[in-house]
Backbone as CSV, one residue per row, in Angstrom:
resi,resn,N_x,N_y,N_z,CA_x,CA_y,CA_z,C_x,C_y,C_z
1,UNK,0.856,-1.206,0.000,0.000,0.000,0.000,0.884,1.246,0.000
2,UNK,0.614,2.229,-0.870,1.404,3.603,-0.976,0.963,4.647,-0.100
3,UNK,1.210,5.298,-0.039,1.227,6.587,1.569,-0.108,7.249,0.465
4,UNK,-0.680,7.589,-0.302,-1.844,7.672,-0.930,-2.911,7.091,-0.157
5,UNK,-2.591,5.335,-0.645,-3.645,4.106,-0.152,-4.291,4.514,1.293
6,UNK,-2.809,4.556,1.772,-2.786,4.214,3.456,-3.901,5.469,3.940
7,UNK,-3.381,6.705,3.186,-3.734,7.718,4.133,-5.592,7.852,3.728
8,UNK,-5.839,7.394,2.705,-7.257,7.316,1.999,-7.865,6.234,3.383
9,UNK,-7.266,5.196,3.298,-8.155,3.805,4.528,-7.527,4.537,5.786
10,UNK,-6.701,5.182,5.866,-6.844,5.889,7.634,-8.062,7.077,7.807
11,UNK,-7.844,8.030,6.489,-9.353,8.739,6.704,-10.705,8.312,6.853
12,UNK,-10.459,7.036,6.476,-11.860,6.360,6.042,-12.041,5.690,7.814
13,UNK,-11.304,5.787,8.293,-11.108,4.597,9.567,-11.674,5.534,10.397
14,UNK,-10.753,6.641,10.307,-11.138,7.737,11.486,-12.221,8.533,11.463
15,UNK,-12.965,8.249,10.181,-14.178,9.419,10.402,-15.208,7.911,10.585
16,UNK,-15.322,6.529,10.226,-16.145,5.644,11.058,-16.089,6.196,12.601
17,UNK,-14.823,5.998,13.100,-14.720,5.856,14.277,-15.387,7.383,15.258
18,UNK,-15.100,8.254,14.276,-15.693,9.371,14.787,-17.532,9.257,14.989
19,UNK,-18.103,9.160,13.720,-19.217,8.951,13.184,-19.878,7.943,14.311
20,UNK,-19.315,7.039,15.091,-19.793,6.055,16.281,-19.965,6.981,16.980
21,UNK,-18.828,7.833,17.422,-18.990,8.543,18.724,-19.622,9.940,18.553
22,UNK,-20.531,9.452,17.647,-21.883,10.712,17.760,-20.931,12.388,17.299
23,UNK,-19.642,12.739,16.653,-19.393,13.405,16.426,-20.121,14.530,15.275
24,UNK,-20.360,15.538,15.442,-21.386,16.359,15.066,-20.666,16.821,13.338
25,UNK,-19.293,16.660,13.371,-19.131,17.194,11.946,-17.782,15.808,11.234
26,UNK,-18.162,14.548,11.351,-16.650,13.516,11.073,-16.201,14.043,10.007
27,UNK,-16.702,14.171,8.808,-15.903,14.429,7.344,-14.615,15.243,8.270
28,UNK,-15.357,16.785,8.350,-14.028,18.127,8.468,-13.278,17.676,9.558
29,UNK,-13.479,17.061,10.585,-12.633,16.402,11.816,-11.786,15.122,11.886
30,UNK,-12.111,14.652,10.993,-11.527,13.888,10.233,-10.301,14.166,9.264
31,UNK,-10.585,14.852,8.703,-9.555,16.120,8.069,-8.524,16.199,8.979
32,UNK,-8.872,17.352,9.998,-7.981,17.691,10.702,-7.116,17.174,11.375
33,UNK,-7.786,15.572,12.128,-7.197,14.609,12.583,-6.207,13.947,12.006
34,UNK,-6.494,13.708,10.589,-5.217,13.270,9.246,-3.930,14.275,9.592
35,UNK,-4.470,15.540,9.332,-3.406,16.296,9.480,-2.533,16.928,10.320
36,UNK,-3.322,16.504,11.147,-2.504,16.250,12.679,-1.167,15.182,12.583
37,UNK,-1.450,14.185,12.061,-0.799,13.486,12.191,0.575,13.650,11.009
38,UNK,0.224,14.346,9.836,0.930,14.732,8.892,1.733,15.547,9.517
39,UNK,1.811,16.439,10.458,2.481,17.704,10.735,3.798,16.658,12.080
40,UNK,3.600,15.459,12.118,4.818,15.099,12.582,5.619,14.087,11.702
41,UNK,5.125,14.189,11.077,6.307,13.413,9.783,6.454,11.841,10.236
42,UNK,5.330,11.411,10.530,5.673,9.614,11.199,5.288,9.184,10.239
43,UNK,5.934,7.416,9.859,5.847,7.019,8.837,4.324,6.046,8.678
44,UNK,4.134,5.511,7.768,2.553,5.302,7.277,2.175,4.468,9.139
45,UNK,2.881,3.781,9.324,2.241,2.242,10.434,1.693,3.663,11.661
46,UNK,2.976,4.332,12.075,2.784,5.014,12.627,1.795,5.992,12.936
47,UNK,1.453,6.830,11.647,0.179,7.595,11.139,-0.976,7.225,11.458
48,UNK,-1.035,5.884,11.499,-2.409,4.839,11.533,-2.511,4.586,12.797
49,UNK,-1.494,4.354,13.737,-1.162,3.936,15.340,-1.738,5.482,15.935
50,UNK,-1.060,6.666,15.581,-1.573,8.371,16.053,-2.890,8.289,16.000
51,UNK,-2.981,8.515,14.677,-4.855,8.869,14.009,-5.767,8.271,14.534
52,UNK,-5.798,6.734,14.789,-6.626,6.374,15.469,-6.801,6.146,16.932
53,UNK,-5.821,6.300,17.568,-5.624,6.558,19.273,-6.322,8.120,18.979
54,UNK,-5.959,9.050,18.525,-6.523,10.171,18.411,-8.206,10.326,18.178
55,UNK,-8.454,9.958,17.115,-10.123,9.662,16.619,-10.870,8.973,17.877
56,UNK,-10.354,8.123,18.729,-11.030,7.625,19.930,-11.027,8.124,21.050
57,UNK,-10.255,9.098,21.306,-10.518,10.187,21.776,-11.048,11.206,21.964
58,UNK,-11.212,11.876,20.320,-12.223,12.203,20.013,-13.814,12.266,20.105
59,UNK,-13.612,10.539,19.915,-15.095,10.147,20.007,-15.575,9.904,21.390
60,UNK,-14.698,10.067,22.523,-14.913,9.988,23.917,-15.519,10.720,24.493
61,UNK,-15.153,12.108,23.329,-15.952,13.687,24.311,-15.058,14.354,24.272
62,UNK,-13.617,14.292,24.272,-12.653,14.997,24.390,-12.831,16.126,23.302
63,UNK,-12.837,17.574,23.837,-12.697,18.563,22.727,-11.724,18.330,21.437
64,UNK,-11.789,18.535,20.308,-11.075,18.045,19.095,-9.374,19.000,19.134
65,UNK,-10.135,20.510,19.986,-8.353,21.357,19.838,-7.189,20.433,20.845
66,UNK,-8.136,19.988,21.953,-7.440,19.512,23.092,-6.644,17.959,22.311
67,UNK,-6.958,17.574,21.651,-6.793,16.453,20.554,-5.640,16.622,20.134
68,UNK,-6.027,17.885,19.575,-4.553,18.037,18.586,-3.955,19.098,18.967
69,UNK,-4.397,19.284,20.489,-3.072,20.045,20.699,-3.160,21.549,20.271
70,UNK,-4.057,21.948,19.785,-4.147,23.743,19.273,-5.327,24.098,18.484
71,UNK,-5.339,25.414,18.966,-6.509,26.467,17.682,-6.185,26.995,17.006
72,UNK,-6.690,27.646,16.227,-6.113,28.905,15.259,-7.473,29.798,16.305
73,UNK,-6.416,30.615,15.904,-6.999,32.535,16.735,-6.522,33.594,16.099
74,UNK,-7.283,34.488,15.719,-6.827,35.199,15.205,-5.919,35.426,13.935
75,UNK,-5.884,34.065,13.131,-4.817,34.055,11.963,-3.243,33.629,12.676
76,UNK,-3.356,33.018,14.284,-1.902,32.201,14.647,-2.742,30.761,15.164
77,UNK,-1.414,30.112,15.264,-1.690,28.740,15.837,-1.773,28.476,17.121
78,UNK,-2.449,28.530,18.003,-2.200,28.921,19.438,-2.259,27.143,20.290
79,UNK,-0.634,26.570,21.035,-0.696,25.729,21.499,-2.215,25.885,22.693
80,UNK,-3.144,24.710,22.726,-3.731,24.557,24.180,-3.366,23.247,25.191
81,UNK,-3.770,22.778,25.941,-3.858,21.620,27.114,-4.756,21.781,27.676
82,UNK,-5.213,20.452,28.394,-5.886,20.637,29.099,-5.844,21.310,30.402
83,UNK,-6.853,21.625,31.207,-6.568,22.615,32.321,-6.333,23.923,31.764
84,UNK,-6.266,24.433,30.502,-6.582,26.186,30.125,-7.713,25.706,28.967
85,UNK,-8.060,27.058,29.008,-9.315,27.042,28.123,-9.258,27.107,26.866
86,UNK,-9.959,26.517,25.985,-9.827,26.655,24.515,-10.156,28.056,24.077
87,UNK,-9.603,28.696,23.488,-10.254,29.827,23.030,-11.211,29.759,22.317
88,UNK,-12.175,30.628,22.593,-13.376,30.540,20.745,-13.418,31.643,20.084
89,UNK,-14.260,31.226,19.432,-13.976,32.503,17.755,-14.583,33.383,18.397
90,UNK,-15.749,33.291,19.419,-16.558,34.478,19.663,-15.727,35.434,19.884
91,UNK,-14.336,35.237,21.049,-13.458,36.083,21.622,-12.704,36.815,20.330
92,UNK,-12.637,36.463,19.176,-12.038,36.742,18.132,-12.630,38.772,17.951
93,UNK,-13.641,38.287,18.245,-14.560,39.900,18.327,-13.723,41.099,19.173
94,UNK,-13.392,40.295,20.022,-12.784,41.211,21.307,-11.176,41.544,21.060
95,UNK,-10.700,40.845,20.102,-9.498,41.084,19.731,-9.389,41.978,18.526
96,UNK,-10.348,41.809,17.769,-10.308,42.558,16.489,-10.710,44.686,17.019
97,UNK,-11.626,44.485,18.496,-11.839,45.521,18.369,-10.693,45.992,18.993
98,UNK,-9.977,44.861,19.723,-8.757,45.805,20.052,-7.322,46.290,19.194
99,UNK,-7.394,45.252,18.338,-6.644,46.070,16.653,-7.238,47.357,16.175
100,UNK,-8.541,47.099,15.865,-8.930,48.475,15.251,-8.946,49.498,16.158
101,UNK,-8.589,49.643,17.365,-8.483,51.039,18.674,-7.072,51.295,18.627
102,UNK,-6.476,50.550,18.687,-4.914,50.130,18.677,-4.534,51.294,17.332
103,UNK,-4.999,50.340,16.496,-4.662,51.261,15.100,-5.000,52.685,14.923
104,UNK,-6.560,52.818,15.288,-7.001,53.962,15.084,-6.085,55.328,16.088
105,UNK,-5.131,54.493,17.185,-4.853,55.711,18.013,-3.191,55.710,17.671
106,UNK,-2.769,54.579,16.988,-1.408,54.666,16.900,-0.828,54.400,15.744
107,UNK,-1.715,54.557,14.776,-1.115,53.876,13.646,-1.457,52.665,12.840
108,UNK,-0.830,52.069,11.219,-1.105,50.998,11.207,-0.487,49.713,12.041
109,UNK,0.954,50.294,11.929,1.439,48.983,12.906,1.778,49.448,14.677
110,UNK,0.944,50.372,15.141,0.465,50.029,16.477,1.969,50.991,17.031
111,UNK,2.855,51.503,16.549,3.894,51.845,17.239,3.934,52.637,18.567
112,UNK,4.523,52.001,19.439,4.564,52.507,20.995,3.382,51.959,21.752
113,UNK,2.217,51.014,21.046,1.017,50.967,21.498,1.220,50.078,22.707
114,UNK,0.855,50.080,23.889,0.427,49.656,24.886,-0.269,48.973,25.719
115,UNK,-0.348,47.633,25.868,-2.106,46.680,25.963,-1.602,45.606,27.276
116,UNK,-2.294,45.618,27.776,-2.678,44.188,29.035,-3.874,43.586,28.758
117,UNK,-3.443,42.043,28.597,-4.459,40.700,28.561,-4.543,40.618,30.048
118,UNK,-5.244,40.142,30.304,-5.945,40.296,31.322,-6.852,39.110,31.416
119,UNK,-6.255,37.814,32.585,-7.326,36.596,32.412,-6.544,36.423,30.916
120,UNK,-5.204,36.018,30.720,-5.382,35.585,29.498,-5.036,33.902,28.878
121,UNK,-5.155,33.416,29.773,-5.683,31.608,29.607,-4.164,31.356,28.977
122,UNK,-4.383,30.801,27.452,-3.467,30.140,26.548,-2.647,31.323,25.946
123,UNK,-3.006,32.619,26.360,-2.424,33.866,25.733,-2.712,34.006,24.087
124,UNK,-3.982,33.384,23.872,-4.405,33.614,22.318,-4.645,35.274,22.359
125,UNK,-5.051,35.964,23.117,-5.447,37.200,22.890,-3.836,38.476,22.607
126,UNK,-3.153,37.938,23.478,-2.050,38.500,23.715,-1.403,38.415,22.174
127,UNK,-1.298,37.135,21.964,-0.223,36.527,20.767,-1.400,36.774,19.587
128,UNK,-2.427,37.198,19.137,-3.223,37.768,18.195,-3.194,38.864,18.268
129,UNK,-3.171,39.625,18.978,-2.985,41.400,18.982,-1.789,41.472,18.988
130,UNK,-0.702,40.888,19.157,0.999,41.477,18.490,0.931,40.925,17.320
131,UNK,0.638,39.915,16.547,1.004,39.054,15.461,0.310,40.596,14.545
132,UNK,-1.099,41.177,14.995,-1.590,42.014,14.265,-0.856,43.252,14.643
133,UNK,-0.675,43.991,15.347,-0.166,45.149,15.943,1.086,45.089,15.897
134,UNK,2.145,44.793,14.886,3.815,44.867,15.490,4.318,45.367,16.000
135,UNK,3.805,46.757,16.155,4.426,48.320,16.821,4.102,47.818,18.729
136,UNK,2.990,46.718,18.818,2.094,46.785,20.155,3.246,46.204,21.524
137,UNK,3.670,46.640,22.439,3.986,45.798,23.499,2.778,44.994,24.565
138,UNK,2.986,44.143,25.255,1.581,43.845,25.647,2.356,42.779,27.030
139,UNK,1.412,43.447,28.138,1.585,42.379,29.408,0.187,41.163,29.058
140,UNK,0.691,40.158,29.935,-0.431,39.317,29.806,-0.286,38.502,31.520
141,UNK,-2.014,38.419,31.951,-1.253,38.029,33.134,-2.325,36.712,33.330
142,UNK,-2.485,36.043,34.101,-3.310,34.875,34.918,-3.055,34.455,35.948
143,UNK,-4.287,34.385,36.698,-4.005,33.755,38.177,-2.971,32.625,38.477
144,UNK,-3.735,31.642,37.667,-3.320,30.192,37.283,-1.764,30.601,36.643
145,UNK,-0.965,29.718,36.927,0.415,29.644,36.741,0.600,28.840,35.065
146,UNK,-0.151,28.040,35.397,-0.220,27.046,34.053,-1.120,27.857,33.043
147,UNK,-1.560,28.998,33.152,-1.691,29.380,31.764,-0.783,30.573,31.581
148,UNK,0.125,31.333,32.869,1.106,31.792,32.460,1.969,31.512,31.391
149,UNK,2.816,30.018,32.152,3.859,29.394,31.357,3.552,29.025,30.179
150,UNK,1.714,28.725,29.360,1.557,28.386,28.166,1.200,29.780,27.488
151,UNK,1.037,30.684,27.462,0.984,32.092,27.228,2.466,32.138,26.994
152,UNK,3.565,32.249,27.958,4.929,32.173,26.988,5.737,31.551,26.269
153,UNK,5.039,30.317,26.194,5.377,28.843,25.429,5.048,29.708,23.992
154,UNK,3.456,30.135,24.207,2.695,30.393,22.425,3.415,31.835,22.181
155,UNK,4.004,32.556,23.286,4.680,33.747,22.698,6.160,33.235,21.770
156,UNK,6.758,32.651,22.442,7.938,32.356,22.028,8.016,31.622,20.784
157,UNK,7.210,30.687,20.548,7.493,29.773,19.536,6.554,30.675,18.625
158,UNK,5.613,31.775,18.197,5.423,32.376,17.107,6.273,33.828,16.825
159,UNK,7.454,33.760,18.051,8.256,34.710,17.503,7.650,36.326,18.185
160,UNK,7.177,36.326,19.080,6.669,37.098,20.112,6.803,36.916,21.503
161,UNK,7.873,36.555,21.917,8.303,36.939,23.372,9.272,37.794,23.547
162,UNK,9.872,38.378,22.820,10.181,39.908,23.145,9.565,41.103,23.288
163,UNK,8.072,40.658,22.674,7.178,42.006,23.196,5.805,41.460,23.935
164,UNK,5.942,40.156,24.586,5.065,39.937,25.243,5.528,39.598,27.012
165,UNK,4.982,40.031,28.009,5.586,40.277,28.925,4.463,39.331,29.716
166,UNK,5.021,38.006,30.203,4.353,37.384,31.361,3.917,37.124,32.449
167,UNK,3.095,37.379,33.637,3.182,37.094,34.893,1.905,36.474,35.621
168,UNK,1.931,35.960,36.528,1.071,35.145,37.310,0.539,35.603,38.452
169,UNK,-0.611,35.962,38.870,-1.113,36.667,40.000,-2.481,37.007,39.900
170,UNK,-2.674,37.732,41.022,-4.539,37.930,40.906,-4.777,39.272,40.266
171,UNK,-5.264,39.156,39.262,-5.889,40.702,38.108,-4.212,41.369,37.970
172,UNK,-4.451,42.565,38.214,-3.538,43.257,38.275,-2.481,43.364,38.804
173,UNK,-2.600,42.968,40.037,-1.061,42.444,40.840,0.187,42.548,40.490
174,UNK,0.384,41.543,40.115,1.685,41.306,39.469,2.114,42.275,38.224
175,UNK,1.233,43.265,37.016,1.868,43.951,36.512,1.955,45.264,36.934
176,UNK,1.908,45.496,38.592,2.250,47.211,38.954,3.684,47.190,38.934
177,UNK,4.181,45.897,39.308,5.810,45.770,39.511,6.310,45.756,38.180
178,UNK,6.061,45.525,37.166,6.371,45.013,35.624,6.238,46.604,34.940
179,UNK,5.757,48.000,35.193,5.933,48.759,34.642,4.847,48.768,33.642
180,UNK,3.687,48.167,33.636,2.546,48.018,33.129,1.248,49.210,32.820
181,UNK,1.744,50.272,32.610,0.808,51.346,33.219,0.759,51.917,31.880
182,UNK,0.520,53.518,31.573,-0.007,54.523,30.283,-0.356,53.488,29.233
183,UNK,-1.535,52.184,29.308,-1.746,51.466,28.494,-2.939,52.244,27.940
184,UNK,-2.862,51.721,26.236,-3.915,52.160,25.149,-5.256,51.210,25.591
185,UNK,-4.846,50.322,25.519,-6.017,49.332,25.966,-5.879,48.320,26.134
186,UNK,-7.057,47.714,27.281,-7.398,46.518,27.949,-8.105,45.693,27.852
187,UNK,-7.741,44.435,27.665,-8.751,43.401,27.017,-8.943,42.416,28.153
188,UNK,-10.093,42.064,28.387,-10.181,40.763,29.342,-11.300,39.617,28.958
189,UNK,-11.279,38.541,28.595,-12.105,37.884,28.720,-12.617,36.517,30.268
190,UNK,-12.975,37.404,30.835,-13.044,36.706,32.748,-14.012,36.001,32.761
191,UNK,-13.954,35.054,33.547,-15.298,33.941,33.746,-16.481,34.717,34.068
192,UNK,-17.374,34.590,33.262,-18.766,35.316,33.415,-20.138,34.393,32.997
193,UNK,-20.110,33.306,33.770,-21.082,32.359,33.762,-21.464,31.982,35.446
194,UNK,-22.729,32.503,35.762,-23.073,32.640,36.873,-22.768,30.620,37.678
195,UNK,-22.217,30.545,38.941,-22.119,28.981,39.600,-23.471,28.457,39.396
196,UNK,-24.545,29.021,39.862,-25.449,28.684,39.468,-25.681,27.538,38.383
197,UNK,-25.706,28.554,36.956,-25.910,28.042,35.608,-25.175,26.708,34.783
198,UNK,-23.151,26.981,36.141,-22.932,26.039,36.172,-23.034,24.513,36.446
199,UNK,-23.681,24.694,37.542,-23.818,23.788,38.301,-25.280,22.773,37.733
200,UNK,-25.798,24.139,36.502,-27.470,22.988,36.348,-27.182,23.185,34.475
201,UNK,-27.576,24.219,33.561,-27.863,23.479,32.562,-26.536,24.163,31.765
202,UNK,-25.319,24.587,32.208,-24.101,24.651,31.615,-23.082,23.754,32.320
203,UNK,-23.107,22.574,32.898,-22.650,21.932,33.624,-20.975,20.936,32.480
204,UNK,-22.018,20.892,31.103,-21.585,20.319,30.221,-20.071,20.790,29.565
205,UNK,-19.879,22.201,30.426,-18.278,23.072,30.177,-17.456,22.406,31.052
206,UNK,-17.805,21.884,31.944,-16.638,21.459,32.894,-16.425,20.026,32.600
207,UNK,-16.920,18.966,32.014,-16.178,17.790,31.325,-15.214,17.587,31.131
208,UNK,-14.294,19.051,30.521,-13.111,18.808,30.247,-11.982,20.155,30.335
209,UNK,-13.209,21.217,30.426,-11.984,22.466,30.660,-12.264,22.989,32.495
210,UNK,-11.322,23.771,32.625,-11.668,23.747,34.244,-12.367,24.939,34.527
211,UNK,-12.878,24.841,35.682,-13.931,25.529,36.093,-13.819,26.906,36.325
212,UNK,-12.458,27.480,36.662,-12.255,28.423,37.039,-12.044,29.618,36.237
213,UNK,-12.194,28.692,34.627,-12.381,29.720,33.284,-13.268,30.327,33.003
214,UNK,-14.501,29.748,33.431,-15.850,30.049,33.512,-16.884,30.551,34.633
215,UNK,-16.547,30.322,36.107,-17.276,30.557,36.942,-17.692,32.296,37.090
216,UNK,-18.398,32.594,37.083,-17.897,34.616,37.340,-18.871,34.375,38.697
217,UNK,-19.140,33.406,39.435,-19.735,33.904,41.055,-20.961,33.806,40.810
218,UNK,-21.805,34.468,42.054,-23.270,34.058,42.276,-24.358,34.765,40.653
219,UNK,-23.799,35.818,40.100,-24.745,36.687,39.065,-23.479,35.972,38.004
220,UNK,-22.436,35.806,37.651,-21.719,36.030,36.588,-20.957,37.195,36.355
221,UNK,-20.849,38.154,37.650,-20.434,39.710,37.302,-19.382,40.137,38.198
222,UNK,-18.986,38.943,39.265,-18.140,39.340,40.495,-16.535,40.063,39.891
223,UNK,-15.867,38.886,39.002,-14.650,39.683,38.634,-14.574,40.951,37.715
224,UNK,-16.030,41.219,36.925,-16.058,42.478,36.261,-16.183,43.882,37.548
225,UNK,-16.744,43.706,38.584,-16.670,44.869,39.673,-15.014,45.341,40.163
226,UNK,-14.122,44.155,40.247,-12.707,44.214,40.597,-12.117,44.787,38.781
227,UNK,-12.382,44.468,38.132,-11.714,45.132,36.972,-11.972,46.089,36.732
228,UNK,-13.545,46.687,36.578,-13.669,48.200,35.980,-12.732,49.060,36.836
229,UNK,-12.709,48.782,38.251,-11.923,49.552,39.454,-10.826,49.963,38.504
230,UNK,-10.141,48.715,38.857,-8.732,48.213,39.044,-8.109,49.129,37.752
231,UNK,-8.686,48.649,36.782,-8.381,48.922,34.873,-8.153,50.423,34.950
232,UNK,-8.660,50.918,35.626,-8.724,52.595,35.405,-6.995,53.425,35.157
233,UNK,-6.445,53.037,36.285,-5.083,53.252,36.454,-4.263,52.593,36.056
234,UNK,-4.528,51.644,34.899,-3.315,51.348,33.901,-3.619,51.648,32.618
235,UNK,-4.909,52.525,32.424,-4.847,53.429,31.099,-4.467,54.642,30.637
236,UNK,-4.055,55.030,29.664,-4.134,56.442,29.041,-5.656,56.979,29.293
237,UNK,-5.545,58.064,29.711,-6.765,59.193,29.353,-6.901,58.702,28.141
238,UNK,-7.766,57.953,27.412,-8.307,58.306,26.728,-8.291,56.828,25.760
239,UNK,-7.877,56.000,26.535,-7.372,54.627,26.609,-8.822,53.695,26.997
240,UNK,-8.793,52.606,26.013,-9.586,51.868,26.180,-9.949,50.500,27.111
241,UNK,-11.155,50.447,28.110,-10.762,48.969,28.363,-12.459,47.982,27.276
242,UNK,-12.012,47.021,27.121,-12.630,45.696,26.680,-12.511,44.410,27.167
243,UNK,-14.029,44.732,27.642,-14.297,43.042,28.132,-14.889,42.550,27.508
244,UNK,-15.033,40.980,27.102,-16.321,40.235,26.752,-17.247,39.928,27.520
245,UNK,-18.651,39.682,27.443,-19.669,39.414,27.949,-20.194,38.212,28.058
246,UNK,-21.050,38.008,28.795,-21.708,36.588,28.261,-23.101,37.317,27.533
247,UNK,-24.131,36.559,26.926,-25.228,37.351,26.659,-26.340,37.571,27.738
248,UNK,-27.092,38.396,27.505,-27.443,39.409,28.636,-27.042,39.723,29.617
249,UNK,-25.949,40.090,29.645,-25.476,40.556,30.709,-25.013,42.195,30.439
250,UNK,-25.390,42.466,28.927,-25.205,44.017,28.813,-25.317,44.948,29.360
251,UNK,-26.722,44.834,29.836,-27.335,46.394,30.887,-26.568,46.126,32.005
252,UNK,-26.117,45.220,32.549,-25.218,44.994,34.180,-24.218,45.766,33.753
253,UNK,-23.207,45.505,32.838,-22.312,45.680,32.882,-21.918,47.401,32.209
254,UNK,-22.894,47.620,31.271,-23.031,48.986,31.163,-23.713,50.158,32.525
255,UNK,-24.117,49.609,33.239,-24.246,50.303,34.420,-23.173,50.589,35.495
256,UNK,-22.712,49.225,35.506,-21.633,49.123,36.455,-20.496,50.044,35.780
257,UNK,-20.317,50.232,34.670,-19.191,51.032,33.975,-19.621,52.243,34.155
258,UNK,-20.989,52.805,34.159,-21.093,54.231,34.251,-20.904,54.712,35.751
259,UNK,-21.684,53.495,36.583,-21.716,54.248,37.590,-20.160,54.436,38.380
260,UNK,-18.912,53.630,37.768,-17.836,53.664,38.116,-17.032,55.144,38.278
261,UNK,-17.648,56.159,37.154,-16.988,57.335,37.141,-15.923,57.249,36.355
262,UNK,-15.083,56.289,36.284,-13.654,56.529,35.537,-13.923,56.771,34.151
263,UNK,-14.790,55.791,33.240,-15.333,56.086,31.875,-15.891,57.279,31.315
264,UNK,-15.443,58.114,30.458,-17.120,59.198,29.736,-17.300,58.624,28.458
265,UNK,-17.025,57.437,28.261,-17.877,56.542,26.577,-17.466,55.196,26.793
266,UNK,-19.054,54.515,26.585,-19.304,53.290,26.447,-20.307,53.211,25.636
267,UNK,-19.268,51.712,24.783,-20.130,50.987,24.029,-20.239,49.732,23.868
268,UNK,-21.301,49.270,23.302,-21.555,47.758,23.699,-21.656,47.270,21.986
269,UNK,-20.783,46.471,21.764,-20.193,45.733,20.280,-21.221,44.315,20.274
270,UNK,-21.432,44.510,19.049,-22.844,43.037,18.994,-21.999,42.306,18.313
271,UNK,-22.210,40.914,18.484,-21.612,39.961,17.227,-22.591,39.934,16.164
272,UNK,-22.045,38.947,14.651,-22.882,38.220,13.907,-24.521,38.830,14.013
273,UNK,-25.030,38.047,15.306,-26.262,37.818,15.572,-26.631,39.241,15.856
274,UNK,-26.042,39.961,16.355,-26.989,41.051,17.058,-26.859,41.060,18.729
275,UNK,-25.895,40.114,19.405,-25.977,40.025,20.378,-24.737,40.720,21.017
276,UNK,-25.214,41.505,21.616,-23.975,42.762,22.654,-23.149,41.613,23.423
277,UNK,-21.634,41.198,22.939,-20.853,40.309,23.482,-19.450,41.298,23.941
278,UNK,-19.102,42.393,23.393,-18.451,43.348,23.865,-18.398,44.422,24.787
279,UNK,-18.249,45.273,25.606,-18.406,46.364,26.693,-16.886,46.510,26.250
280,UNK,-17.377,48.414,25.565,-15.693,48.808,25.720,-16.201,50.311,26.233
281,UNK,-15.214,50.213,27.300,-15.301,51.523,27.897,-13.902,52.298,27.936
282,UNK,-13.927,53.974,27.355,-13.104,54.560,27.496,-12.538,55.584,28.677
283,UNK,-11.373,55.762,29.112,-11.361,56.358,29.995,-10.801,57.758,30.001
284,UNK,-11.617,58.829,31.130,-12.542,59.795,30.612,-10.944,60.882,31.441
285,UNK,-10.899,62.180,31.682,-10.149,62.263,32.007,-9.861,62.941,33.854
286,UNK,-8.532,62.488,33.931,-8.401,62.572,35.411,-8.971,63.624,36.060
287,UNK,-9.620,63.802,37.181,-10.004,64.889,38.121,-9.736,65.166,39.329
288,UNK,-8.589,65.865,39.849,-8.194,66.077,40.734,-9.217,66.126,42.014
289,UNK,-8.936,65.230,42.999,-9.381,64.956,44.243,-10.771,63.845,43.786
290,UNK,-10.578,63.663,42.649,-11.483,62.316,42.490,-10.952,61.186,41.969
291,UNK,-12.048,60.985,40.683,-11.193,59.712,39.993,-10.477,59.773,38.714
């Protein structure tokens, strides 16, 4: 059999095997799974030994990035594991608006521009806004240690850890010491899925990614009250922050931003659908003996 043959009856193997385990799309996952295995250069026996330990995995429940090991975000390849969160395209929204602010205040390629990820898991957000922004420097921070160290794993190996700056701690913490401050803008995507919702008909997120990506507390809104604060004093006058949302949670979070004082413009970015998944608030300018 020729590496043709082989790889035709391994596709054919792995999208059965998918197709058992109730997989919602085998053809295109199937695909990917092939080429998973292509991107390490093992020879045919081998290919067939990967692909299908892989495909049964697959078909177990296991998320397909966690499979193979990565997403695409933003136009890079972003390593994941388990225990950090997969990124999704939705977040893709939240990155693009932070290119186009980026740009609009500094240029096309972002020069001198200024940004903190914030909550940034696998550092897809971080390593998509420099890959786009070249001019951009950017802190990125997480509680969790283990999505520190994979945040500078995905900086380094796409050729962005000289302008991506790592650290581990709670919100802000750790970048007052790092020199983190006159930033253009702030991106966060923070767990904003009420325990509740977890615990009854979104229960189905924690199977395999961990909980602490998703929880945002009793409403879904606890770590957005510590950020609007916090965010204020590592922007430019005139400097943006961006969070993502979950849906309906717009009017909360547009309130909570006004009534903060630090902002004088907010707006709320819809996806696709029409659904307000963005809150970007700008910050308004300093006032002596206030905020």
């Amino acid at each position: 059999m020729d590496i043709t043959e082989g790889e035709d009856a391994l596709i054919t193997a792995i999208r059965n095997i998918l197709m058992l385990g109730g997989v919602d799309d085998p053809v295109a996952e199937s695909e990917r799974i092939l080429a998973g295995t292509r991107d390490r250069d093992l020879e045919l026996a081998d290919m067939w030994e990967r692909g299908v330990s892989m495909a049964r995995t697959r078909a177990s429940g296991v998320p397909l990035s966690y499979v193979l090991g990565c997403q695409r975000f933003m136009g890079v390849e972003i390593e994941v594991n388990p225990g950090v969160l997969i990124p999704r395209s939705e977040t893709e929204l939240l990155g693009w608006e932070a290119v186009a602010r980026l740009r609009e205040a500094r240029g096309g390629h972002g020069l001198g521009a200024r940004v903190i990820d914030m909550c940034c898991g696998s550092g897809n957000l971080a390593c998509g806004i420099a890959h786009a922004v070249p001019g951009a420097e950017i802190w990125a921070s997480d509680l969790m240690e283990d999505c520190a160290v994979l945040t500078m794993r995905n900086a380094k190996r796409l050729g962005l850890g000289s302008r991506i700056h790592v650290a581990a701690g709670d919100l802000f913490e750790p970048l007052a010491v790092m020199g983190a401050s006159g930033c253009d803008v702030i991106v966060c995507n923070p767990p904003y899925i009420s325990s509740h919702r977890l615990n009854r008909d979104r229960q189905d997120l924690l199977n395999h990614e961990p909980r602490q990506a998703f929880d945002g507390g009793p409403y879904g809104l606890s770590i957005y009250q510590r950020l609007v604060h916090d965010a204020a004093s590592f922007l430019l006058t005139g400097g943006w922050l961006l969070l993502e949302l979950g849906v309906g949670q717009a009017a909360s979070l547009d309130l909570l931003l006004q009534r903060s004082g630090y902002y004088d413009h907010i707006e709320l970015v819809p996806d696709p659908q029409g659904e307000a998944r963005v809150a970007a608030a700008r910050r308004g300018p300093l006032v002596t003996g206030g905020h």
